[in-house]
N, C-alpha and C positions, 0 to 999 in steps of 0.2 A: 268857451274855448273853441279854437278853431278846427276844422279837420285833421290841416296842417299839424297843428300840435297835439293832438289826440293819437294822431296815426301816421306822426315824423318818423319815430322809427323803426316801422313797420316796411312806410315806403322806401327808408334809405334799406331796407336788409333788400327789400325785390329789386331795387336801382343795382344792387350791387349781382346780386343772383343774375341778370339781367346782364351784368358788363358781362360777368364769369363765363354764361353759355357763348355769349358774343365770342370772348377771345377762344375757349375750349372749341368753338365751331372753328374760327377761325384759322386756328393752327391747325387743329387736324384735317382741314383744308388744304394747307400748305405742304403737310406733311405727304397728305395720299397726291400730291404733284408730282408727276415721274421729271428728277433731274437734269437738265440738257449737260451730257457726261463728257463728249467730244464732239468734235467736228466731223461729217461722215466725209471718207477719202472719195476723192471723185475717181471718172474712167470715163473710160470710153471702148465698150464693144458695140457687137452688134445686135440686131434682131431677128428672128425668123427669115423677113424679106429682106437680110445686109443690110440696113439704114443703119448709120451711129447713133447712139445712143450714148447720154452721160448722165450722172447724176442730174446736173441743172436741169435738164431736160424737163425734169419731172418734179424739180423744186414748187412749193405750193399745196403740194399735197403728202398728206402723212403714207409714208411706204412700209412695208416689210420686206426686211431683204432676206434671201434664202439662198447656200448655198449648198448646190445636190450634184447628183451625177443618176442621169436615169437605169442605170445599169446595176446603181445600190442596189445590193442585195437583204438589204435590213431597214435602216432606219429614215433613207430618205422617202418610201411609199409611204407609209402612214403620215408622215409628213406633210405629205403634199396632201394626201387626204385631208386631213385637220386644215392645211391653206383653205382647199374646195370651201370647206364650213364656215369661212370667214369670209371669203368669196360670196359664198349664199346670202351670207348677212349683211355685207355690205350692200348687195346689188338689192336685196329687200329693203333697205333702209334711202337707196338712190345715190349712194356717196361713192360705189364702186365706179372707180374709172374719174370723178369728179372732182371728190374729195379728198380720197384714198385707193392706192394699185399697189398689187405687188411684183416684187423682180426678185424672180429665181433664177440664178446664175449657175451654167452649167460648167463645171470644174474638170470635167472628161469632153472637151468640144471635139477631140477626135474622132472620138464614137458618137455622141452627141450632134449630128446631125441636123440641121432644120426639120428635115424628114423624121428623122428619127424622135425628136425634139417634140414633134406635131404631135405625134402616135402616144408619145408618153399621157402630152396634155389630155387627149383626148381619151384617153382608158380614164384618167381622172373626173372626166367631165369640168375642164379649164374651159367654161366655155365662153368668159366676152375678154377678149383678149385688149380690147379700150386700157380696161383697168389690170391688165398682166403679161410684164412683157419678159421673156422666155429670153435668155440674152447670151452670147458667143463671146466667145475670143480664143488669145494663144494660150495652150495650157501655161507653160510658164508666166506669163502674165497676170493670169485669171489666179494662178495661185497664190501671187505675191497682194494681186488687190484681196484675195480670203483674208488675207495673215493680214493682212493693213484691217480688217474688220474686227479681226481676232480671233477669225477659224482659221485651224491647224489643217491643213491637208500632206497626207502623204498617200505617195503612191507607191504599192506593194510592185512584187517581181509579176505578177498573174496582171496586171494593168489595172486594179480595181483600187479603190481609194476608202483611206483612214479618215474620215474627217470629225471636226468637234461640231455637233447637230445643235444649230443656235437660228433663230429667226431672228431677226436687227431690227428693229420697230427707229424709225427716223422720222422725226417730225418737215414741216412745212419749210423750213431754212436749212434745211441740211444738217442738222442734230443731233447724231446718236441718242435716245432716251432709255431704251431697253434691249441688254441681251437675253432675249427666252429661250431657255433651254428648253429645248421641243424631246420631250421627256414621255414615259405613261403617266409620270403623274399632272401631266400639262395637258389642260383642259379647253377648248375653244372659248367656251364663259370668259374664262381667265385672259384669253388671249384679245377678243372682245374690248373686253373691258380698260387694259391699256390702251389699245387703239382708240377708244372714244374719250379715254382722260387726255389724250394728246391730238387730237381732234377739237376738243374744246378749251385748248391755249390759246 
């Protein structure tokens, strides 16, 4: 008798165990894919040194968009902190500024200064600005492109601002793939970790 027929059906049970992990790998592959959700709205502000700036500009590389006002009194400093830490990791990995930058949008440009602007980065230690560009424009403006993101900004009687605290993670073609609620319970790992699953699309 042959092998074949001694141990046919031995082989068809691992032939099949064998598809089963294939396709069980394969979807849950599919599944931890973060979805291209919408289209990110373009603009045009400026930079520290007035240059325009637009989204296309920086098409190519996976961003994280952030909108803050440096005068938050709460949630935008830890914030930007947790940026710093992604920041770190990027540029140890060699992908900051190459691969991946991020653009924090200031939503108080009144107050919000270039000057002003520098001082904030710099208590944070923002420090390769390649891969982080610090971006202006007219409040009214800036507040209509939040709301086109899907942060809520208002502004109180005192001049200080309400807003919904979301990081935009945007892939290489302009992409929305994730809103992350930049939370205590949101972790840099976490944050990480979406950036390199849409890194490696």
């Amino acid at each position: 008798m042959s092998v074949l027929k001694r141990h046919g059906f031995k082989i068809a049970i691992l032939a099949l165990c064998a598809l089963m992990a294939g396709y069980l790998y394969w979807s849950s592959a599919e599944e931890s894919r973060l979805p291209k959700m919408s289209a990110a709205p373009d603009y045009e502000l400026t930079d520290l040194d007035g240059n325009p700036v637009t989204l296309a500009d920086s098409n190519g590389k996976v961003r994280l968009f952030y909108f803050y006002f440096s005068y938050c009194p709460d949630v935008c400093p830890p914030s930007t902190a947790q940026l710093i830490q992604v920041q770190n990791e990027m540029i140890s990995q060699g992908r900051f500024g190459e691969d991946f930058m991020i653009n924090s949008i200031t939503i108080d440009p009144e107050r919000d200064t270039p000057e002003r602007i520098r001082e904030f980065a710099g208590k944070f230690q923002a420090i390769d600005f390649s891969g982080w560009d610090f971006l202006r424009g007219d409040e009214t403006y800036t507040a209509e492109l939040a709301k086109s993101y899907g942060v809520t900004v208002i502004k109180d009687p005192s001049g200080n601002f309400t807003h919904t605290n979301y990081f935009i993670l945007v892939d290489r073609e302009g992409q929305v793939r994730k809103y992350i609620r930049a939370d205590a319970e949101l972790t840099t790992e976490s944050i990480i970790q979406d950036v390199e699953a849409v890194l490696k699309d």
